[in-house]
KOLDREN-122354 format. One line per field, with one value per residue (C-alpha): residue in one letter; y, x, z. Coordinates in steps of 0.05 Angstrom, whole numbers, plus 32768, in hexadecimal, padded with zeros to 4 digits. Each point is the difference from the previous one (the first is absolute). Layout:
aa	(A	...)
y	(Y	...)
x	(X	...)
z	(Z	...)
REM end
This chain:
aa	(X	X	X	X	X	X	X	X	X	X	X	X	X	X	X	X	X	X	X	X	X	X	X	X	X	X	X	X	X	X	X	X	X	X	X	X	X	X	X	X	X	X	X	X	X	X	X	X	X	X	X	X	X	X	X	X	X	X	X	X)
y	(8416	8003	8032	7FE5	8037	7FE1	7FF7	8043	8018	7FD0	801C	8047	7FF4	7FE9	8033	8039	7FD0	8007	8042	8050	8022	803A	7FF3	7FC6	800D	7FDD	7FF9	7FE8	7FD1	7FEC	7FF6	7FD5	7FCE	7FFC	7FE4	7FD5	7FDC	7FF9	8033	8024	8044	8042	7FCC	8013	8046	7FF6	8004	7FD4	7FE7	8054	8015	7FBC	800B	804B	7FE2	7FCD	8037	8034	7FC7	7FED)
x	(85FB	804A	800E	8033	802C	7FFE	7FC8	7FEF	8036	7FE1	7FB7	801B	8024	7FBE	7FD3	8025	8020	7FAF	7FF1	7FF7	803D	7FE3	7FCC	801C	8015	8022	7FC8	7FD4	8038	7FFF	7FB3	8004	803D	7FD2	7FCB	8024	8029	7FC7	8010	7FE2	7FE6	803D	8034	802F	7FFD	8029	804B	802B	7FD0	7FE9	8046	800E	7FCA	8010	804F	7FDF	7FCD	803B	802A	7FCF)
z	(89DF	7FF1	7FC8	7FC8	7FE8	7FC5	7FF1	8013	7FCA	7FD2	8007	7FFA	7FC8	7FD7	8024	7FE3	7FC0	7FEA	8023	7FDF	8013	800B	802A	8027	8042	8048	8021	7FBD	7FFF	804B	8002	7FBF	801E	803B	7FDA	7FCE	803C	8033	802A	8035	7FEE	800C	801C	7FD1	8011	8042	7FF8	7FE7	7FCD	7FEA	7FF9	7FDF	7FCF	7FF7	7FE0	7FD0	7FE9	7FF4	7FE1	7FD1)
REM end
Protein backbone atom coordinates (compact mmCIF):
# COMPACT_ATOMS: atom_id res chain seq x y z
CA UNK A 1 0.00 0.00 0.00
CA UNK A 2 1.14 3.43 -1.11
CA UNK A 3 1.54 5.73 1.88
CA UNK A 4 -0.05 9.43 1.30
CA UNK A 5 2.03 12.00 2.96
CA UNK A 6 -0.81 13.64 3.49
CA UNK A 7 -2.68 11.82 4.82
CA UNK A 8 -0.12 10.72 7.08
CA UNK A 9 0.22 14.51 8.21
CA UNK A 10 -3.43 14.58 8.46
CA UNK A 11 -3.69 11.47 10.88
CA UNK A 12 -0.84 12.87 12.97
CA UNK A 13 -2.19 15.98 13.25
CA UNK A 14 -5.52 14.48 15.02
CA UNK A 15 -3.62 11.75 16.86
CA UNK A 16 -1.73 14.20 18.86
CA UNK A 17 -4.62 17.31 18.19
CA UNK A 18 -6.65 14.74 20.81
CA UNK A 19 -3.57 13.22 22.54
CA UNK A 20 -1.94 14.03 26.50
CA UNK A 21 1.03 15.94 25.84
CA UNK A 22 2.80 14.62 28.21
CA UNK A 23 2.52 11.24 27.78
CA UNK A 24 2.21 11.06 24.04
CA UNK A 25 5.06 9.98 22.20
CA UNK A 26 6.62 9.13 18.24
CA UNK A 27 6.22 5.89 18.37
CA UNK A 28 2.54 6.07 20.32
CA UNK A 29 1.95 8.24 17.43
CA UNK A 30 3.42 5.91 14.68
CA UNK A 31 1.61 2.76 16.00
CA UNK A 32 -1.75 4.74 16.16
CA UNK A 33 -1.41 6.19 12.19
CA UNK A 34 -0.68 2.57 11.47
CA UNK A 35 -3.84 1.52 12.69
CA UNK A 36 -6.14 4.37 11.70
CA UNK A 37 -4.78 4.14 7.90
CA UNK A 38 -4.72 0.31 7.53
CA UNK A 39 -1.33 -0.17 7.80
CA UNK A 40 0.88 -2.85 8.32
CA UNK A 41 2.22 -3.26 11.83
CA UNK A 42 6.11 -1.02 12.48
CA UNK A 43 6.15 0.13 8.72
CA UNK A 44 6.36 3.47 9.63
CA UNK A 45 9.29 2.96 11.71
CA UNK A 46 11.70 2.63 8.67
CA UNK A 47 13.08 5.87 7.34
CA UNK A 48 11.68 8.24 5.50
CA UNK A 49 8.33 7.82 7.10
CA UNK A 50 10.20 7.73 11.17
CA UNK A 51 12.08 10.77 10.56
CA UNK A 52 9.01 12.20 8.72
CA UNK A 53 6.89 11.48 11.68
CA UNK A 54 9.56 12.59 14.21
CA UNK A 55 9.15 16.64 12.23
CA UNK A 56 5.30 16.65 12.50
CA UNK A 57 5.54 15.37 16.19
CA UNK A 58 8.19 18.23 17.07
CA UNK A 59 6.12 20.70 14.94
CA UNK A 60 3.05 20.07 16.65
Amino acid sequence: MKISKKKLVESCKTIISSADLDIITEKIVRRQVEDKLGLENKILDNEPWKGYIKEIVNKT
